[in-house]
N, CA, C and O of each residue as an XYZ file, in Angstrom:
296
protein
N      -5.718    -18.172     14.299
C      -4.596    -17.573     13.607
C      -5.121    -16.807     12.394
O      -5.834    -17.320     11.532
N      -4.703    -15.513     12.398
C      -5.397    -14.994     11.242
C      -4.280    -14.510     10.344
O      -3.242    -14.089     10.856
N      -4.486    -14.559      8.617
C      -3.157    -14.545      8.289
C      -2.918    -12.699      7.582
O      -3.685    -11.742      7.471
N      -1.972    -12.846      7.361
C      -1.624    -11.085      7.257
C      -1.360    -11.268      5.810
O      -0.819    -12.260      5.321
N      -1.907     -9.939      4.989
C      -1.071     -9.837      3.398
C      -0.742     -8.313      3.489
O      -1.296     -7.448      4.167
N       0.134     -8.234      2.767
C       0.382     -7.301      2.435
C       0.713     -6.731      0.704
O       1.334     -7.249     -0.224
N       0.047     -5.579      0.832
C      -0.112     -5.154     -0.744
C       0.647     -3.727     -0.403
O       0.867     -3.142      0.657
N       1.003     -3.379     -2.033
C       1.712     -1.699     -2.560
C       0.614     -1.459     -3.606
O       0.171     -1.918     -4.659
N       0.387     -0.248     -2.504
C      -0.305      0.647     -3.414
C       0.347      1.935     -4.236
O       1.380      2.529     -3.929
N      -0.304      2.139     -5.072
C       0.220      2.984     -6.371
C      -0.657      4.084     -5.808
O      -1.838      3.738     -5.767
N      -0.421      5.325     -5.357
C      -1.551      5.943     -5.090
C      -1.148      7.361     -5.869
O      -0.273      7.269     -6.731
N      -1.720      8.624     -5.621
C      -1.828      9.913     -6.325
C      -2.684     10.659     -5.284
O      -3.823     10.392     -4.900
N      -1.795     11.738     -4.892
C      -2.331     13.281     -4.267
C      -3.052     13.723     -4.830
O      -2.922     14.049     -6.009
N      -4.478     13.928     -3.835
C      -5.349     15.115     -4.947
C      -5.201     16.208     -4.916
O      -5.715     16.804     -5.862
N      -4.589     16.915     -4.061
C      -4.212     17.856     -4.106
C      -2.928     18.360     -5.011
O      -3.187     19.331     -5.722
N      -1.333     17.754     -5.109
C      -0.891     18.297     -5.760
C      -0.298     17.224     -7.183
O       0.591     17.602     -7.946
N      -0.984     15.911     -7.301
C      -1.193     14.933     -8.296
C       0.243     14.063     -8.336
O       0.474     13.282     -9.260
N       1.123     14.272     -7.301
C       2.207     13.883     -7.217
C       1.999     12.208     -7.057
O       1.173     11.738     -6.275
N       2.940     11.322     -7.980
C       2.246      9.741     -7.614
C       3.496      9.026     -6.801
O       4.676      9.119     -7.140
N       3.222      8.624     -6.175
C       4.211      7.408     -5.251
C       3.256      5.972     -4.623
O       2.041      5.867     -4.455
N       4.372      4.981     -4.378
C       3.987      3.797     -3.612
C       3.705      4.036     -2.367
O       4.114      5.136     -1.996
N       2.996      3.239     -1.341
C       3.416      2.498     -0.027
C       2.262      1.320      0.026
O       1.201      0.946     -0.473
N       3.430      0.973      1.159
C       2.786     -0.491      1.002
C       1.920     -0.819      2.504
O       2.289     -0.102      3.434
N       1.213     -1.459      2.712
C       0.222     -1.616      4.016
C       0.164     -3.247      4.393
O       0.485     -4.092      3.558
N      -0.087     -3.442      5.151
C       0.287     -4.898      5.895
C      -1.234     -4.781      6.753
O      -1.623     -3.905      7.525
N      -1.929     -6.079      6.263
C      -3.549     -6.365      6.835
C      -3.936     -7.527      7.281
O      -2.976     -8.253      7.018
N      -4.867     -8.272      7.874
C      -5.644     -8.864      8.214
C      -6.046     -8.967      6.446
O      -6.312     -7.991      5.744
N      -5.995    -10.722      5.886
C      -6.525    -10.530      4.731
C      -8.430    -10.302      4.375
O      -9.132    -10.086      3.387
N      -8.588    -10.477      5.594
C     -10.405    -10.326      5.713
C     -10.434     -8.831      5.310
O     -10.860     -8.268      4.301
N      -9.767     -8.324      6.570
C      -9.936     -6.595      6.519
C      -9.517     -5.658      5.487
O      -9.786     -4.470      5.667
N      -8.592     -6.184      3.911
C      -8.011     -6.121      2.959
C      -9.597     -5.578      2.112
O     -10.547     -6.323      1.872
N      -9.510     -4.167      1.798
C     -10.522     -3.661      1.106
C     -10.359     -2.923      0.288
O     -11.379     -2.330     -0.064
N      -8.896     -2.520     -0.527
C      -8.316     -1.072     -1.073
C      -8.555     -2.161     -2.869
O      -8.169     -3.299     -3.137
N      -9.189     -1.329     -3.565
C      -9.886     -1.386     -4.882
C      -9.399      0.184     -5.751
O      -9.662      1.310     -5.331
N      -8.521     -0.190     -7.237
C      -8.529      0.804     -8.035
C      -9.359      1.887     -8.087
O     -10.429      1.480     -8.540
N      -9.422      3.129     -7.843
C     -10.311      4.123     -8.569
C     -10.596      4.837     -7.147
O     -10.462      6.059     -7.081
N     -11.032      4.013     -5.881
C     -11.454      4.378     -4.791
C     -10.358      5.714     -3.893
O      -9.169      5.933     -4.122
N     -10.935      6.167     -3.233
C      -9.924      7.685     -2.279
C      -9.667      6.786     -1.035
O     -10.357      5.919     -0.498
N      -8.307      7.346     -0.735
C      -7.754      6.737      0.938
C      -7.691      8.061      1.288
O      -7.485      9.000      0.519
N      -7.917      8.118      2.743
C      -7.452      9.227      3.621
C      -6.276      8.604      4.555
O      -6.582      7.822      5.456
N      -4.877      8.982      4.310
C      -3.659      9.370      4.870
C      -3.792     10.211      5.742
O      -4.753     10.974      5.840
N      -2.494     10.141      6.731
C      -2.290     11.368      7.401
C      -1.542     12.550      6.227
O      -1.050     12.200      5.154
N      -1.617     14.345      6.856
C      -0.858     14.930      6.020
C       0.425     14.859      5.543
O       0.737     15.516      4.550
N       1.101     14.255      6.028
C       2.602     14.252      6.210
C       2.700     12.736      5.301
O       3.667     12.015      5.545
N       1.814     12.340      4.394
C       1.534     10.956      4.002
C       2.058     11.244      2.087
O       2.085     10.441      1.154
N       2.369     12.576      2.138
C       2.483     13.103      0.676
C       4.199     13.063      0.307
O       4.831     13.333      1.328
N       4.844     12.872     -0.547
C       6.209     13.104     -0.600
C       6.327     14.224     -1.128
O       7.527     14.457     -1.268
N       5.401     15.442     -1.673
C       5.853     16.264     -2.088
C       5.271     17.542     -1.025
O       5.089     18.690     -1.430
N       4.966     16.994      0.727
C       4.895     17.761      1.357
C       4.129     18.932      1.204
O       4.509     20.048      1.560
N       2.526     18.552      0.415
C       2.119     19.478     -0.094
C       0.431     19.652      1.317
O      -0.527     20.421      1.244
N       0.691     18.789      2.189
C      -0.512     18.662      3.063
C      -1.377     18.248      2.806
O      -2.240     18.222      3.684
N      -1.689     17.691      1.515
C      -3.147     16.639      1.283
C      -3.039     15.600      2.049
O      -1.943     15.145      2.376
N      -4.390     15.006      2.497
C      -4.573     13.774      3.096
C      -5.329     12.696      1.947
O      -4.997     11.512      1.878
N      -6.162     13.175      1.258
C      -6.738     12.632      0.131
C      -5.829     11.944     -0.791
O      -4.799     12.529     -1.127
N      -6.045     10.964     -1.165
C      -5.075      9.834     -2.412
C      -6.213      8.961     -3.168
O      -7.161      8.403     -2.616
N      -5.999      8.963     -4.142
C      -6.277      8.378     -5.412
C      -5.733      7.024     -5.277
O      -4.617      6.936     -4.765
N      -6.328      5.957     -5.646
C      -5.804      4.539     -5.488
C      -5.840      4.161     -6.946
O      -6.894      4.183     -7.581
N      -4.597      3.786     -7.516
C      -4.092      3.914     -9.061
C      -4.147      2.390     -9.165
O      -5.117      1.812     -9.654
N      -3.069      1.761     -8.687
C      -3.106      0.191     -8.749
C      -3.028     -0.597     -7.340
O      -3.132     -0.062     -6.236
N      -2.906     -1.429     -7.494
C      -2.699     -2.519     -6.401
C      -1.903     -3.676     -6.854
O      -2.040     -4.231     -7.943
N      -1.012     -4.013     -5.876
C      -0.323     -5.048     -6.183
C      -0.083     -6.191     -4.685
O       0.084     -5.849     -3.514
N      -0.132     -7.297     -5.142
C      -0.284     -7.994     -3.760
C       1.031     -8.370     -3.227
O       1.783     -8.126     -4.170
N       1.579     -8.718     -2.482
C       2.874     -8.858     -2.023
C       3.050    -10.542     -1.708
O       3.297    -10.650     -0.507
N       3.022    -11.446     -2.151
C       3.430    -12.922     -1.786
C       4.393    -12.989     -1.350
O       5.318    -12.278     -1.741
N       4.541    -14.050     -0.184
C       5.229    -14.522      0.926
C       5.991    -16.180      0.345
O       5.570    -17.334      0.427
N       7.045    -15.693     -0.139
C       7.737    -17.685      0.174
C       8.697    -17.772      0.939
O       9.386    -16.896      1.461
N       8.745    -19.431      1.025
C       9.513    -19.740      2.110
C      10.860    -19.751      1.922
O      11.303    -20.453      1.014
N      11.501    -19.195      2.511
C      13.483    -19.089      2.557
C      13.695    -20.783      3.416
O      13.258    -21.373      4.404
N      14.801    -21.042      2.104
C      15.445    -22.564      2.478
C      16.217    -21.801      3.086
O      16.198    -20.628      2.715
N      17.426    -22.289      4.541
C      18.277    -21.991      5.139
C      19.474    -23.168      5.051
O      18.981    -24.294      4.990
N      20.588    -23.151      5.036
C      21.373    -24.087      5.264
C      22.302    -24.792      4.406
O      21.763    -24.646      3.309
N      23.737    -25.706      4.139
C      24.539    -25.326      3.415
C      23.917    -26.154      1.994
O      24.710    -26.453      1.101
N      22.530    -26.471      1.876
C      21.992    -27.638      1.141
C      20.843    -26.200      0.193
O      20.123    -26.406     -0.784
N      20.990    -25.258      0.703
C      20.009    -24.304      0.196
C      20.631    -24.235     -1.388
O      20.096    -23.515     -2.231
């Protein structure tokens, strides 16, 4: 069983410096995204539709998982 995390990244277009989130869902082994470092996106990965694939990795934030009580005792 391998367990999954998921983090939001803070990232930035190098091309037109526009900044937005998204968030990615991993294998926590395979979990390698570090401040300062470049991701390659697809083009269509920009919100300001400017065709960069290149991003700037600004922050990282990890996403924790708890457990939902269910039931009329919740």
């Amino acid at each position: 069983m391998s367990l999954m995390v998921r983090v939001v990244l803070e990232l930035r277009c190098v091309k037109c410096a526009v900044k937005f989130e998204r968030s990615f869902e991993e294998r926590r082994r395979q979990l390698n995204y570090s401040e300062g470092e470049m991701l390659q996106l697809d083009e269509k990965a920009c919100p300001n539709h400017c065709g960069g694939d290149w991003f700037s990795i600004e922050k990282q934030h990890p996403i924790r998982k708890f457990k939902r009580r269910f039931g009329p005792d919740a």
